[in-house]
N, C-alpha and C positions, 0 to 999 in steps of 0.2 A: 460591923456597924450597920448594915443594910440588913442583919438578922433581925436586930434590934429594933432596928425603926420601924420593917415589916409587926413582928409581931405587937409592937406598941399599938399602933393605927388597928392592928387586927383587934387588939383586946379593947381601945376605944369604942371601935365597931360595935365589938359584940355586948360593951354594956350600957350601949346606950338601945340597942335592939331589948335587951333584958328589962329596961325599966320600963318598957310599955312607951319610949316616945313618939308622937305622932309626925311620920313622914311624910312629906310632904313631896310631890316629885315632878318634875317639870320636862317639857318638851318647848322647846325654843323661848327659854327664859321664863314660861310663867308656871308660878308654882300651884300647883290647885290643891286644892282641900279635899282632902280624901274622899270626905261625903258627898263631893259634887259629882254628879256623873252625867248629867245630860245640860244642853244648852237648846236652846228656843230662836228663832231669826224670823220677825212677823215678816211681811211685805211691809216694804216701806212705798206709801203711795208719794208722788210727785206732788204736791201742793204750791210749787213756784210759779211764778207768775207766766214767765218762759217754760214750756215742757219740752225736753227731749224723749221722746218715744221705748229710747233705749233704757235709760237712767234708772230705773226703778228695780225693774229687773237686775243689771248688771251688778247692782248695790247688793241690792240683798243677796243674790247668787254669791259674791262674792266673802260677802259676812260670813254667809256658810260654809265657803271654801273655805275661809280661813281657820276656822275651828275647828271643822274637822279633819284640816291638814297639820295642825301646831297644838293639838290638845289629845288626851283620850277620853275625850269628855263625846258621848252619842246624841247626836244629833234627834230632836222630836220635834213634831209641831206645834206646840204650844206647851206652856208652860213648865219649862226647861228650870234645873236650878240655878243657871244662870240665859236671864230672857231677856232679849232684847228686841224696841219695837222704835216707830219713829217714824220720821217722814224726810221728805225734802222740800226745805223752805228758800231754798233759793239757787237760782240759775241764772246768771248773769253776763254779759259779754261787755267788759267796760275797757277805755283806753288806757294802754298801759306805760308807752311811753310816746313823745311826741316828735316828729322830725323838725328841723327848724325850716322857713320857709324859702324855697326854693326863689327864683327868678322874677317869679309874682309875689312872694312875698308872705303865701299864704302857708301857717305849717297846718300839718296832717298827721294823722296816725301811721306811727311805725311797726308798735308791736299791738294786739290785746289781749286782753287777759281773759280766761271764762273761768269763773267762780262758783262753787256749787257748796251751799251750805246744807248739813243734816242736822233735825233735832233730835237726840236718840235718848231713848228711855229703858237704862238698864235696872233690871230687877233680879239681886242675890240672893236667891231665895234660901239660901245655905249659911249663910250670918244673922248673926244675933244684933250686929253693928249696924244703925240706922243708917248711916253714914256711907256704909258699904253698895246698896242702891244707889241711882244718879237720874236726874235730865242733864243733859248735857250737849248743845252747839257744835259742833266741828264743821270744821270752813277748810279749803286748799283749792289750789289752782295752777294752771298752766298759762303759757303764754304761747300766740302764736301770732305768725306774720298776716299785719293789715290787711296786705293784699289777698289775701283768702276771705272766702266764706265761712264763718259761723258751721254751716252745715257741711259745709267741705273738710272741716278740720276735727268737727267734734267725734265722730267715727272714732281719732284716734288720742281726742283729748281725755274722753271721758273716763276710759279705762287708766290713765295716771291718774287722773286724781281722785277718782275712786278707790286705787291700791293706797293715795297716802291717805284719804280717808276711814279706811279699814285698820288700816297700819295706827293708826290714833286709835279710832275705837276700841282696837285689842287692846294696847298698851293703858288707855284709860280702865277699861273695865278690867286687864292685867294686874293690874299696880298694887292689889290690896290683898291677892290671895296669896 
């Protein structure tokens, strides 16, 4: 029975290789289009009202870590067949939840949240499909204790929600090859 079903899948194999069809092959889920071979990652400048000094950098560094760690798609400096450019519109430190008030009566901040939005502009230069281009928002955050500083915390905030940032941008700009 295991002769059988080998050579079955074997002859499946071999004629669907015979009719010429286009394979498609992927490294950690996305499938890329055979014709694609390079990808683009502009600088993304800081444009938030708040700037963190680090932000811009670790962003785009990382866009490009990710692609060329989960694709075999080579990395250029501009105009990649799939390019991606953008910015950051926002950096935010807002309260996230509130304690109730103590002895005096007065409540405070427990936890906050820092929120960092990207506006990113992908371009597939490898489709015929309008569609297949994007602008696109992406927003994530952490949360950390009130009694910290902003600048005490973000050292270790920015790198998470940069990775779930990234983590959307692939999977968005993923989703259609």
């Amino acid at each position: 029975m295991k002769k059988i079903l080998f050579f079955a899948c074997a002859g499946v194999a071999l004629l669907a290789a015979g009719c010429g069809m286009t394979v498609k092959y992927s490294l950690s889920g996305a499938s890329i289009p055979p014709d694609a071979k390079t990808f683009s990652v502009a600088y993304f400048p800081n444009n938030a009202t708040m700037v963190a000094p680090i932000l811009s950098s670790t962003l785009t560094e990382a866009l490009q870590d990710k692609f060329t760690r989960q694709t075999r798609l080579t990395q250029v400096e501009e105009g990649g067949d799939f390019a991606f450019e953008g910015e950051i519109t926002g950096y935010t430190s807002t309260t996230a939840s509130v304690a109730a008030g103590g002895d005096d009566g007065v409540s405070h901040a427990q936890m906050n949240r820092l929120t960092i939005t990207v506006m990113v502009r992908f371009t597939n230069a490898v489709s015929d499909d309008p569609n297949a281009s994007w602008n696109r928002t992406f927003s994530a955050f952490e949360d950390y204790n009130s009694e910290r500083l902003l600048t005490d915390a973000e050292g270790e905030l920015i790198p998470l929600i940069v990775d779930k940032l990234v983590t959307d941008i692939f999977q968005a700009s993923a989703s259609d090859w």
